[in-house]
C-alpha positions in Angstrom: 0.0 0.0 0.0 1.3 3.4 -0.4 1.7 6.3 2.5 -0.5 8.7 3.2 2.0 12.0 3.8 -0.2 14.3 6.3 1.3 17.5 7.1 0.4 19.2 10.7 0.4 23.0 10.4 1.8 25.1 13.5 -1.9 26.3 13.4 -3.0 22.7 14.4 -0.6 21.7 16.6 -2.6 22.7 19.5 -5.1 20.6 18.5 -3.0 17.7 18.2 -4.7 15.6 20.6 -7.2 14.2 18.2 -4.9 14.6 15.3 -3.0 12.2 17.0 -5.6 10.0 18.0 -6.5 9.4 14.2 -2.6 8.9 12.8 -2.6 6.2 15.7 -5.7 4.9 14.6 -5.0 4.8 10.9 -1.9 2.9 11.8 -3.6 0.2 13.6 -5.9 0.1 10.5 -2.5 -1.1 8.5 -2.3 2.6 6.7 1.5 3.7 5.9 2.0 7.4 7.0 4.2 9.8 6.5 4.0 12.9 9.0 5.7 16.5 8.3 5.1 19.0 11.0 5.6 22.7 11.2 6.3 24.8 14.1 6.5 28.4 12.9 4.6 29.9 15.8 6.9 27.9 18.2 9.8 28.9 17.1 8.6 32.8 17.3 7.1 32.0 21.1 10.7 31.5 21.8 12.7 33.7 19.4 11.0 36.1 21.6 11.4 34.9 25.0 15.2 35.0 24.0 14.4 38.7 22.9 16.0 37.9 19.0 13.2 39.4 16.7 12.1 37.7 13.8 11.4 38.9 10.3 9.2 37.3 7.5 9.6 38.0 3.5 6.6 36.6 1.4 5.7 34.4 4.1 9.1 32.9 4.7 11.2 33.2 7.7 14.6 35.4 7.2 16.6 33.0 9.1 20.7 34.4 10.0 22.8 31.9 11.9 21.6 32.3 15.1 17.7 32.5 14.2 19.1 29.2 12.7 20.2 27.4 15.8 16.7 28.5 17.7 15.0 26.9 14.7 16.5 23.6 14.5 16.3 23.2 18.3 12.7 23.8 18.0 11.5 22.3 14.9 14.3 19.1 14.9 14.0 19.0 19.0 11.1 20.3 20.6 8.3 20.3 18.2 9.2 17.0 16.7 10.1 14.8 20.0 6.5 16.5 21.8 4.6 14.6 18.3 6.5 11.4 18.5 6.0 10.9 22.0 2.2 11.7 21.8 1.9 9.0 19.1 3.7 6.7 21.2 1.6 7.6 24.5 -1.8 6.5 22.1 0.9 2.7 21.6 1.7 4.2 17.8 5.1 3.3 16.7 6.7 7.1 15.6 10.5 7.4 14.9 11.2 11.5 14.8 13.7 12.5 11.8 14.4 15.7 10.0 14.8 16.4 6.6 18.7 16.1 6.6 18.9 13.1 7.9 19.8 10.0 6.0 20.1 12.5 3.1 16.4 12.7 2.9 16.2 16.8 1.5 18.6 18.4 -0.1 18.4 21.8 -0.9 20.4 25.1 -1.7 20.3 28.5 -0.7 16.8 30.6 -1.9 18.5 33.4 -2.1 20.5 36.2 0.2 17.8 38.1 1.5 16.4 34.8 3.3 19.9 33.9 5.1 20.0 30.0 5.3 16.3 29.7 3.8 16.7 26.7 1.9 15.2 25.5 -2.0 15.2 21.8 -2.2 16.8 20.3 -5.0 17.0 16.5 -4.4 14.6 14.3 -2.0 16.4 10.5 -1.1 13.4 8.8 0.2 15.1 5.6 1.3 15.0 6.7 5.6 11.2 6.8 5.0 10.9 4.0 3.2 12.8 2.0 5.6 10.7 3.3 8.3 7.8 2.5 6.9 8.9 -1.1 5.7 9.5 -2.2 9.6 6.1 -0.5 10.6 6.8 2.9 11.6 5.6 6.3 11.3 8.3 8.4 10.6 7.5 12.3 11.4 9.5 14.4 10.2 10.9 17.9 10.6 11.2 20.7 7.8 14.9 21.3 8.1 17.4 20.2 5.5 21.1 20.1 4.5 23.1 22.3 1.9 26.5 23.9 0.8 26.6 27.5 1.4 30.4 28.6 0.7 32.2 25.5 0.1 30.7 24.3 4.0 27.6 21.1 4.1 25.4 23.4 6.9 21.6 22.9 8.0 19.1 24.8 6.5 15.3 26.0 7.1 12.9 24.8 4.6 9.3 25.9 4.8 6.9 22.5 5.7 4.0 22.1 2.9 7.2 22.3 0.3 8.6 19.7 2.3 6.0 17.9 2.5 4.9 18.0 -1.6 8.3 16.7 -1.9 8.5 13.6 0.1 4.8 12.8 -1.1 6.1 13.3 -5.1 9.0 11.2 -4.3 6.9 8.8 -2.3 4.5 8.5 -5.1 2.1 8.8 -2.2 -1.6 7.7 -2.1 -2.5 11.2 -0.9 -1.1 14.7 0.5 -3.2 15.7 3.2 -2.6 19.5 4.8 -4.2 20.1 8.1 -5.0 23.5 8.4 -7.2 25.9 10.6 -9.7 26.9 7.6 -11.9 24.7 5.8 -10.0 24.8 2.5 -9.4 27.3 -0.4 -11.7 29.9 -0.9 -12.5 31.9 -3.5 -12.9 35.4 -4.1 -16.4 35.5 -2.5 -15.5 33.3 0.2 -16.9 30.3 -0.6 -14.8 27.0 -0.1 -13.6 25.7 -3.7 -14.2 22.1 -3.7 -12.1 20.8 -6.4 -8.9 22.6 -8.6 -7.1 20.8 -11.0 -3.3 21.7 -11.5 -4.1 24.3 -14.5 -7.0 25.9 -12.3 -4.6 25.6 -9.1 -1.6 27.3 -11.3 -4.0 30.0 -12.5 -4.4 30.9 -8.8 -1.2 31.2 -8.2 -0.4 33.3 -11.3 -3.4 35.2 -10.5 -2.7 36.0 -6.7 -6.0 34.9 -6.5 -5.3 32.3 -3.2 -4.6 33.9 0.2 -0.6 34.3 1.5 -0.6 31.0 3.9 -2.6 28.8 0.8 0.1 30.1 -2.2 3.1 27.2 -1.0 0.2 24.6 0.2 -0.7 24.9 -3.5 2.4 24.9 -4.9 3.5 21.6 -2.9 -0.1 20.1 -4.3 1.2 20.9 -7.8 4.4 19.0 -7.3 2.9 16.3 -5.2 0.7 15.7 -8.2 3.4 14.6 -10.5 3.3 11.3 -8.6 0.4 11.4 -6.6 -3.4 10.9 -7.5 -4.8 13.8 -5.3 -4.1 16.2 -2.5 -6.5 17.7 -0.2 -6.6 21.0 2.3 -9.0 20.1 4.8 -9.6 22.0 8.6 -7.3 19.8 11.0 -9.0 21.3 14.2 -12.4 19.7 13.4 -12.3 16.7 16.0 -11.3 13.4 14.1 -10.5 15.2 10.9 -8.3 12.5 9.8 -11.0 9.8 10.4 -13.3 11.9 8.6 -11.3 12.0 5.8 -10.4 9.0 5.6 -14.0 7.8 5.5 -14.5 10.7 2.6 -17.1 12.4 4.6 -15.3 15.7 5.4 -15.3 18.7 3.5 -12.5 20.5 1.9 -10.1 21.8 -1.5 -8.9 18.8 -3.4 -6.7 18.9 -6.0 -6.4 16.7 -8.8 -4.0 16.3 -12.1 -6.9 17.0 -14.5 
């Protein structure tokens, strides 16, 4: 069977209780799953309690070398450990990794405004796969490894791009993004129920989609090169996972055609 790749927004991560619940329960079920987290409101909690300030550019994080260090802590440490130990609590089987481990994501520098913001260029899915073959659920955090001056170093990488990544190089059964709203809306407000990849690519031409939807649907559209179908569904509805699974939720999905 092939994974299912969720990804847990920072946005959901307070309501990870149930979230939790249903990966465990999908697992029991015999469902391979892939987890990517995020953690961007964590890591500005403590950016400030260590008074560093913080500054964003079209959504994504300008991250110098010491924003860097608070970042992995808290993404590869923190956020990551606090999920895997949850899904063990509920007796799932969870091994916590990070995107530069076992060479999973490569990636190179976005550019010099961003600081060590990274662009992945090459996904190795073997550490998931190897996971997943002795039954566990790897969850994993949106950091990954590059050369910046002639020096391998960490990286940040933003999480939907990660996670439209692993799922196109997973050749996954479905990308799933948890978020707080109940999908994509258009411009009236109403929830679009399906896109395929040349309506989804309008959008994004268009600036028609809303800043935290623009790299959710640009992870779909690479997802979909390998995948059947990739949904944005509201992760703080109680059992949305369940729900979903049992197609009776509500939500975006995207589609090749």
């Amino acid at each position: 069977m092939k994974p299912l790749v969720v990804k847990i927004g920072g946005s959901t991560l307070g309501n990870r209780d149930t979230v939790l619940e249903d990966l465990v329960a999908l697992q029991k079920q015999g469902v391979p799953l892939v987890v990517v987290h995020g953690g961007a409101q964590e890591i500005s909690h403590w950016l400030a309690r260590l008074g560093m300030s913080t500054s964003f550019i079209n959504g994504l994080r300008v991250t110098d070398a010491e924003t860097l260090k608070v970042v992995t802590a808290i993404l590869g440490g923190l956020v990551n450990k606090e999920l895997v130990v949850g899904i063990q609590a509920l007796k799932g089987k969870a091994i916590g990794i990070s995107g530069s481990d076992g060479n999973l994501l490569r990636a190179k520098l976005k550019n010099s405004e961003l600081g060590y913001t990274g662009e992945i260029v090459a996904v190795d899915p073997t550490p998931l796969k190897i996971l997943l073959q002795a039954g566990y659920m790897p969850v994993v955090a949106p950091l990954s490894f590059g050369e910046v001056n002639g020096k391998l170093t960490l990286l940040n990488i933003n999480g939907d791009t990660a996670a439209g990544e692993i799922a196109a190089a997973l050749a996954a059964q479905k990308l799933i993004f948890l978020t707080d709203v109940d999908g994509i809306h258009d411009s009236s407000g109403k929830v679009i129920s399906q896109l395929n990849i040349n309506e989804a690519k309008e959008m994004l031409a268009l600036g028609t989609a809303s800043g935290g939807m623009f790299p959710k649907i640009e992870a779909s559209i690479k997802a979909l090169s390998a995948t059947s179908i990739a949904r944005i569904i509201n992760g703080k509805i109680p059992h949305a996972l369940l729900e979903e699974s049992e197609n009776k939720l509500k939500g975006t999905t995207i589609v090749p055609k």
